[in-house]
MDTraj code that builds the backbone (N, CA, C; nanometers):
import mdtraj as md
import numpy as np

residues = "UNK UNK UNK UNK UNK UNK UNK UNK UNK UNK UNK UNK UNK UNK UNK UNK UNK UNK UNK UNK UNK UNK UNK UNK UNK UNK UNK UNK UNK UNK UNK UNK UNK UNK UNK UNK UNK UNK UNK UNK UNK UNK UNK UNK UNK UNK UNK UNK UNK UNK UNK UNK UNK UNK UNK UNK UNK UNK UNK UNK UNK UNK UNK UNK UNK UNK UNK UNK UNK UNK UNK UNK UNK UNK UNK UNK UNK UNK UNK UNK UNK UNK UNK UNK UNK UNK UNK UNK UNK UNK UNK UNK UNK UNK UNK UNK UNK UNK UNK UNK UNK UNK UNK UNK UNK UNK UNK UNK UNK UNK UNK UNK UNK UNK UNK UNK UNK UNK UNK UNK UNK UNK UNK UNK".split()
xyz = np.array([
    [0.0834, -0.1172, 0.0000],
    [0.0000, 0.0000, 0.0000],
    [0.0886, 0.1244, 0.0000],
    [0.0755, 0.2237, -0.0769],
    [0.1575, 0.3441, -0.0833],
    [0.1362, 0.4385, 0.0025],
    [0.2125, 0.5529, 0.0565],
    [0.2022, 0.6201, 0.1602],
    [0.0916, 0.7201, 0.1725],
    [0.0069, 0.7200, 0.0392],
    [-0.0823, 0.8269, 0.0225],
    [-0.2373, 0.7637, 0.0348],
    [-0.2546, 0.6133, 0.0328],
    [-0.3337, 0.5189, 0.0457],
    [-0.3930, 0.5009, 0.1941],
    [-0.2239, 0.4720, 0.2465],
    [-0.2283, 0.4681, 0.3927],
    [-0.3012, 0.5679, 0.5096],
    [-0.2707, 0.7018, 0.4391],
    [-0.2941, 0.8395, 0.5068],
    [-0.4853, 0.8635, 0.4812],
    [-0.5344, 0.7570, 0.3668],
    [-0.6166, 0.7832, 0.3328],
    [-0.7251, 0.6675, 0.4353],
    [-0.6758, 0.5495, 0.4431],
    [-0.7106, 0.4388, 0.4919],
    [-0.7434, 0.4866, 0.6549],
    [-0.6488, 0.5649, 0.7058],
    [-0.6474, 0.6167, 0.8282],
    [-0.7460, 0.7002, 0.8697],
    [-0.7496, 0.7636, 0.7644],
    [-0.8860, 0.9277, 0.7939],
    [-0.9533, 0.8498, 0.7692],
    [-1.0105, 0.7217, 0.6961],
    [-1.1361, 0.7107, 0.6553],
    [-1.1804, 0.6309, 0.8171],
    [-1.0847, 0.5355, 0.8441],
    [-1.1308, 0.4271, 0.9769],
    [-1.1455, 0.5892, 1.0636],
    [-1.0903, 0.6701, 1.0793],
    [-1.1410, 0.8122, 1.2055],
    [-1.2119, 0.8384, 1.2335],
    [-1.3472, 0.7860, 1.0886],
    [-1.4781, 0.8590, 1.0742],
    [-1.5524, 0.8218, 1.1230],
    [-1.5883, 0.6719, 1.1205],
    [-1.6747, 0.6125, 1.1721],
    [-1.6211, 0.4413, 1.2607],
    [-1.7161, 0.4816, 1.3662],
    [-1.6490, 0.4065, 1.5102],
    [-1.7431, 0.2846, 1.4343],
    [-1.6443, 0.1225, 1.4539],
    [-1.7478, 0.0429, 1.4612],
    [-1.7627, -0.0213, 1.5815],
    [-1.8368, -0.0086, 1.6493],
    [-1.8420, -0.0908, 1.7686],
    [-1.8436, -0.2121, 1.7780],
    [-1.8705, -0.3166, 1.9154],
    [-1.8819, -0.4440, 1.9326],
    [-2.0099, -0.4157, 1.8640],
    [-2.0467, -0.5665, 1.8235],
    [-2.2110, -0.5777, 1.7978],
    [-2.2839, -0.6355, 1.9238],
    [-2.3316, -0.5849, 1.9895],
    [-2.4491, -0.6242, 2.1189],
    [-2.5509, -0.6846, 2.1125],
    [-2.5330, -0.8297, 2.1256],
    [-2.6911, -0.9336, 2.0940],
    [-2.6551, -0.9053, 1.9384],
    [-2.7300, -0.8796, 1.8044],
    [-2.7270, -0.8256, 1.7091],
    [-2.7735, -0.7476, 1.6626],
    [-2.6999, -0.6445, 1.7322],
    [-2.7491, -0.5040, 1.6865],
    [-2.5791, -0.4232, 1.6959],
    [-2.5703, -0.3605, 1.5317],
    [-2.4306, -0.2941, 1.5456],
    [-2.4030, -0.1785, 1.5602],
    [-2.3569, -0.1330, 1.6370],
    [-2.3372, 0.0278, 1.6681],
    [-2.2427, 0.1024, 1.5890],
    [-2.2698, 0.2172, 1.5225],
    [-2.1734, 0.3103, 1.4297],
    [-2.2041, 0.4079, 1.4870],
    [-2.0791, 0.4638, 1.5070],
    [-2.0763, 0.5746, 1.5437],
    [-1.9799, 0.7061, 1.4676],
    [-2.0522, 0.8023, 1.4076],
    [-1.9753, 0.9171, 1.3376],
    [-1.9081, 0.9643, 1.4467],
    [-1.7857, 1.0178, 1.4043],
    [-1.6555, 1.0518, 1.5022],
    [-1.5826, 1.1378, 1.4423],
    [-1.6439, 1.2745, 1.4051],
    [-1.6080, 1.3798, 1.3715],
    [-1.6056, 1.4823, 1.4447],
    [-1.6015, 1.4946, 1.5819],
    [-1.6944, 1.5916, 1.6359],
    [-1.6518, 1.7550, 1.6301],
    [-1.5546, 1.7652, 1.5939],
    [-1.4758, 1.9004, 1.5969],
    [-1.5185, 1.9917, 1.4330],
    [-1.5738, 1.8699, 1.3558],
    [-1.5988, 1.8902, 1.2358],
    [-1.8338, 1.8856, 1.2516],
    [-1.8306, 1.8710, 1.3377],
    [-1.9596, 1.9016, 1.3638],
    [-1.9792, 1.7210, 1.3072],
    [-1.9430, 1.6466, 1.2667],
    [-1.9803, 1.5505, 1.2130],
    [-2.0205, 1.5585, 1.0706],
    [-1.9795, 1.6345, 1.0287],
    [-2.0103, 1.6857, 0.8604],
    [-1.9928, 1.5867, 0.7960],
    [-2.0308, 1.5608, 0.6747],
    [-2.0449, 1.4590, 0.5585],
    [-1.9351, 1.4918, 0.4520],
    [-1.8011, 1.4365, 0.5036],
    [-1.6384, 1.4384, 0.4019],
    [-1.6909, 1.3119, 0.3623],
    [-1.5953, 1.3105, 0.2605],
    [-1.5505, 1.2138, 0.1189],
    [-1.5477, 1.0816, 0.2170],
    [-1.4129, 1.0924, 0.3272],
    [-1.3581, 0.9742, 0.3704],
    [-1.5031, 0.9510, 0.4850],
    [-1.5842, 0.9921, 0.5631],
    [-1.6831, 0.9838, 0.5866],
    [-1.7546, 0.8816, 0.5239],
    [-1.8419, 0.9479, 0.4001],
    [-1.9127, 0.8587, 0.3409],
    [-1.8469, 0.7171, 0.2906],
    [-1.7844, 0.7437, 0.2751],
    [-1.7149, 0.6147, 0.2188],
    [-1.7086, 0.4989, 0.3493],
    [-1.6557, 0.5640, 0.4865],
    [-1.6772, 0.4712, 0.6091],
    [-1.8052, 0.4424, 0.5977],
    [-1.8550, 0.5183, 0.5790],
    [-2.0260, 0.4838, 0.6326],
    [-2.0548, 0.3814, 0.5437],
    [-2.0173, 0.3843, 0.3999],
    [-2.0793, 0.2949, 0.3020],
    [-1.9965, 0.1353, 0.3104],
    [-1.8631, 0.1678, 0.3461],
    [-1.8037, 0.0370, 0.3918],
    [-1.8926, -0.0059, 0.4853],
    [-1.9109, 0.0420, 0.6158],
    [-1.9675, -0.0632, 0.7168],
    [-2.1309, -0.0428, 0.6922],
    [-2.2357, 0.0106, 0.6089],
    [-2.3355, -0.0180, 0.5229],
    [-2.3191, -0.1551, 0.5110],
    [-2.2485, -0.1918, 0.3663],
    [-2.2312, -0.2783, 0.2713],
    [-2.1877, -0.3983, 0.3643],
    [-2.1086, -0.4415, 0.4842],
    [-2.0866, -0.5218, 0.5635],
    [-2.2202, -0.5874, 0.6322],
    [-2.2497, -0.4757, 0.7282],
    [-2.3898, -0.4699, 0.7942],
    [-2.5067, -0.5545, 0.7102],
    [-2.5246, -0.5356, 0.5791],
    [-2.6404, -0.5955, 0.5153],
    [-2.6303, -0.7312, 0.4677],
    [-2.4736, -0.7362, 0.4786],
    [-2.4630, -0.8681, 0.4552],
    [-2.3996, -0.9918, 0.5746],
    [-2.4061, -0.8995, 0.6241],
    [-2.3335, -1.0039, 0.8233],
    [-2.4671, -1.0804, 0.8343],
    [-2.4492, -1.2231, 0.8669],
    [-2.5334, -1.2668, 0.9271],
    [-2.6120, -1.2726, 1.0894],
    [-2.4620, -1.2103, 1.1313],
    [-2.4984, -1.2079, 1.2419],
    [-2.5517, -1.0579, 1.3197],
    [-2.5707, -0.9745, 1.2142],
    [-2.6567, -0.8550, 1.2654],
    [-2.7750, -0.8227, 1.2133],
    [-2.8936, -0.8174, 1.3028],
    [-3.0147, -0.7762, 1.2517],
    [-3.0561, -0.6683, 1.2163],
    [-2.9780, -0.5447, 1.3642],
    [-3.0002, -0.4239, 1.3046],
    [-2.8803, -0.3330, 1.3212],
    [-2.9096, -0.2223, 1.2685],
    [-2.7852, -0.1103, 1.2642],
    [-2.8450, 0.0304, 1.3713],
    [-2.7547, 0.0796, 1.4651],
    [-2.7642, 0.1829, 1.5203],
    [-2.6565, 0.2914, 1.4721],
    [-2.7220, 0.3973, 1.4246],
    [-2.5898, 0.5335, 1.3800],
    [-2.6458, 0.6098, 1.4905],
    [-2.5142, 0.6450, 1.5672],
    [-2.5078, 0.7783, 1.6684],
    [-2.4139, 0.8077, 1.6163],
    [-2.3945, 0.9493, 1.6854],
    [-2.2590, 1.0874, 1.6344],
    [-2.2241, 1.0873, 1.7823],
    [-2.0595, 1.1192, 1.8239],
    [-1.9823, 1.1735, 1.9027],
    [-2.0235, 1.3330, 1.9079],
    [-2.0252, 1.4145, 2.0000],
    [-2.0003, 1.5067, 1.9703],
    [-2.1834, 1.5796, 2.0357],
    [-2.1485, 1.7422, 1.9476],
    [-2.2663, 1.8509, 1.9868],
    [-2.3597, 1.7989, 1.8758],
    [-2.3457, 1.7557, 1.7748],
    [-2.3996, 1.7656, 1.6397],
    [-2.4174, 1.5871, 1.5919],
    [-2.5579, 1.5279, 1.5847],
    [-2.5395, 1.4475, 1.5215],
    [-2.4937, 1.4444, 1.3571],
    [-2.5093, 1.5704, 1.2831],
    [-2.4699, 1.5535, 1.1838],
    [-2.4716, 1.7214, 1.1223],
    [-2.3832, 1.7453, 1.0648],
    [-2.4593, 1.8971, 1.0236],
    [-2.3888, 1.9151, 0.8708],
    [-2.4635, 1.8298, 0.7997],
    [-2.4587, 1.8005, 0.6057],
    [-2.3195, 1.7885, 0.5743],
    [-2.2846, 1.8192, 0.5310],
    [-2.1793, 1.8136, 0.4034],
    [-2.0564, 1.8839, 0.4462],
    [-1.9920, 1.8535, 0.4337],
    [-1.8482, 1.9194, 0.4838],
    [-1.8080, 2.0200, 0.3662],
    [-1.8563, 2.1587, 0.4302],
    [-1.8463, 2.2487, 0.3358],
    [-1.6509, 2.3324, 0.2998],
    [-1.5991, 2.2818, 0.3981],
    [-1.4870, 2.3574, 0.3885],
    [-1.4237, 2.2653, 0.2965],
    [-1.4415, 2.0790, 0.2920],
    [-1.3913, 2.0115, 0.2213],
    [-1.4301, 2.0607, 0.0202],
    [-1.5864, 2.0890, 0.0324],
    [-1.6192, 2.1164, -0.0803],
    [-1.5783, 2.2210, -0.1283],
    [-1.5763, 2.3714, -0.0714],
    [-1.5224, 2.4698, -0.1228],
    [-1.3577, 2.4229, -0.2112],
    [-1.2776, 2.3605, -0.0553],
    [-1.1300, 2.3882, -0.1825],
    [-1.1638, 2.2842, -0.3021],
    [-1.2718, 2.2712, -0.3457],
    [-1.2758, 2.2068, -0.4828],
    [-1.2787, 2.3211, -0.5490],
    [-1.3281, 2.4523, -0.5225],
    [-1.3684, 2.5426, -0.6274],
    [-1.2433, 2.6037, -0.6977],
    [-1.1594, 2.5921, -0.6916],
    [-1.0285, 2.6535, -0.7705],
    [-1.0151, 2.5506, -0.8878],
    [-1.0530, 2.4199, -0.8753],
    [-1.0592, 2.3751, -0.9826],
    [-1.0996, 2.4125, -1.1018],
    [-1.0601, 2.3849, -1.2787],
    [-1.0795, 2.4289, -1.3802],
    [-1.2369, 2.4923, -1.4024],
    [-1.3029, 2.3738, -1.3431],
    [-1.4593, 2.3340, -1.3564],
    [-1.5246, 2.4513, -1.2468],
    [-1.4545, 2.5024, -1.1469],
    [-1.5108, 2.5393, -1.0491],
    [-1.5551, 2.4050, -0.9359],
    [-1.5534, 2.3256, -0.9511],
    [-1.5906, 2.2162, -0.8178],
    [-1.6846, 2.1318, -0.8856],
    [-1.7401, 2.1420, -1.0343],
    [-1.8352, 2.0573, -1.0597],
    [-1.8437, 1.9242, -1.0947],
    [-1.7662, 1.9366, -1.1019],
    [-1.7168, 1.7618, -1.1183],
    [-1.6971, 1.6762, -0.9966],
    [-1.6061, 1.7445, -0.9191],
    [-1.6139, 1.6647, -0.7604],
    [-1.7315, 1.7094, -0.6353],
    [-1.8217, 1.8458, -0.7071],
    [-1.9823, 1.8401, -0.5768],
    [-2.0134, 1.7201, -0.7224],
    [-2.0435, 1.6642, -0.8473],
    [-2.1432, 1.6126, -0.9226],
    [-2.1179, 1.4238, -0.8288],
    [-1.9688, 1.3920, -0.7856],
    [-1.8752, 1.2848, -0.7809],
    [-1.9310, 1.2708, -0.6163],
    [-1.9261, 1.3930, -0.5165],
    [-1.9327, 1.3898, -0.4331],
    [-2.1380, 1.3300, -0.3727],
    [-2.2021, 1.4042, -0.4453],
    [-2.3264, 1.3988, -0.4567],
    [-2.3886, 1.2364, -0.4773],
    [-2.3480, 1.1795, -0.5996],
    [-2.3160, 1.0709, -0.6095],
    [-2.2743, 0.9622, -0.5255],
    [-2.1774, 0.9889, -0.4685],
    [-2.1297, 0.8750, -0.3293],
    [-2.2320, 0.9034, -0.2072],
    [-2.2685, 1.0291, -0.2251],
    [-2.3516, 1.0542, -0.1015],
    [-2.5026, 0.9863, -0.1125],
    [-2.5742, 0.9810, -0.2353],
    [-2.7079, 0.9405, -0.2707],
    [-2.6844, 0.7748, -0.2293],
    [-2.5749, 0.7572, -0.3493],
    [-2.5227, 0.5928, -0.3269],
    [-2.5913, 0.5124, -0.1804],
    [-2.4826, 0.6107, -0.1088],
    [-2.4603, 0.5479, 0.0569],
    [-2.6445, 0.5592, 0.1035],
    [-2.7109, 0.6660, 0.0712],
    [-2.8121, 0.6769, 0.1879],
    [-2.9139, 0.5625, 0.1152],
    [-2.8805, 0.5680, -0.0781],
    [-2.9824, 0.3889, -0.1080],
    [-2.9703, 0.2840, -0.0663],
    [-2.8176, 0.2555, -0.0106],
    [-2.7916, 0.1586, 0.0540],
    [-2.8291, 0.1216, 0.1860],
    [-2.8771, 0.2492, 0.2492],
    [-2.9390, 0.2181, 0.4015],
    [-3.1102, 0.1441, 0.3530],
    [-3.1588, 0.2398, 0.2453],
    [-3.2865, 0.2364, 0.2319],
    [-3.3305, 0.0807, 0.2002],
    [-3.2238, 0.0642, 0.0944],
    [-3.2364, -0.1205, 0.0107],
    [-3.1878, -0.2501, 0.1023],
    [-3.1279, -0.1712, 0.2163],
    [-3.0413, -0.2250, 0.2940],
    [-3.1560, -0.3742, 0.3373],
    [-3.1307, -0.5112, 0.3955],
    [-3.2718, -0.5964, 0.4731],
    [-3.2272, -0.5474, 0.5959],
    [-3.1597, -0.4793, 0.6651],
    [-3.1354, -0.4348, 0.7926],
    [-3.2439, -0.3327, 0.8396],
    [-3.2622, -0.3033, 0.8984],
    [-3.3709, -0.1484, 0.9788],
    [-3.2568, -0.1085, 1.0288],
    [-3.1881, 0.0109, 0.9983],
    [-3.1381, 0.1191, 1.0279],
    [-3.1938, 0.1987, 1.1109],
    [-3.1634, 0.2516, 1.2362],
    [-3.1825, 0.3472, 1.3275],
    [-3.0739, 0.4391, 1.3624],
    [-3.1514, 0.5666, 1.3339],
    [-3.0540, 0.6949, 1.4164],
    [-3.0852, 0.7481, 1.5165],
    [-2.9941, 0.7300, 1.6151],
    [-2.9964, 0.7999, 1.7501],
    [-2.9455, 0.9455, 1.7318],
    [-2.9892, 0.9999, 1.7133],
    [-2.9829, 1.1662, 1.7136],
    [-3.0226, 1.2424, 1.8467],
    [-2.9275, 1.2834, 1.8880],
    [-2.9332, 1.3881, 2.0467],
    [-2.8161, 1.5137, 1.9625],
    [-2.8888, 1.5949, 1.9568],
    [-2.8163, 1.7266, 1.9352],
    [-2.8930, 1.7645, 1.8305],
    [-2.7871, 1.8737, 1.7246],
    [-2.8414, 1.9119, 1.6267],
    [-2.8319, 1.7686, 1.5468],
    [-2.9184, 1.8220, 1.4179],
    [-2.8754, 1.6768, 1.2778],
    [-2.9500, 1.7906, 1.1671],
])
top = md.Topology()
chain = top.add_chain()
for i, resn in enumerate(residues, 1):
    res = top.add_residue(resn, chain, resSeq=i)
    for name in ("N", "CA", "C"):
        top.add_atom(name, md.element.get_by_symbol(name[0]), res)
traj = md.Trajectory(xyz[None], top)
């Protein structure tokens, strides 16, 4: 794995906590909290890794998402999206790329055979 893979592999496991599974039920937890829990690249992508696990574990029935922090969630990680805008395009290609992974992930809760639950205490 190359050193830029690694750095990437790292932020993404930061994002989201997987817990023990309890009886069968698995706990995720967003672990951004300084970032309000905002919705980055390496974010969604945790989320959609342990998604895509979750629906297919046999041994979990359901999924619990809580957030660390003041904020269960507060959208999109806008400071990540802005430095796209210096790009040629202005950012449209990576909000069109970004948008995309984001729809992806939340069909996957929806199509998911799991029941997904969010514990939300704070803002969201």
């Amino acid at each position: 794995m190359q050193g830029g893979s690694e750095d990437a592999a790292a932020k993404t496991a930061d994002c989201v906590l997987i817990e023990e599974v309890r009886g069968r039920v698995l706990l995720l937890t967003l672990n951004r909290p300084r970032q309000r829990n905002s919705l980055s690249e390496a974010l969604i992508a945790a989320l959609q890794s342990a998604i895509d696990k979750a629906s297919s574990a046999s041994n979990v029935a359901a999924v619990v998402i809580s957030a660390d922090g003041p904020a269960f969630s507060s959208g999109h990680d806008l400071k990540e999206m802005t430095a796209h805008r210096a790009e040629a395009d202005g950012g449209r290609a990576y909000f069109s790329h970004l948008m995309d992974l984001c729809a992806r992930m939340m069909l996957s809760i929806v199509r998911s055979p799991k029941p997904f639950i969010a514990a939300i205490e704070g803002v969201a």
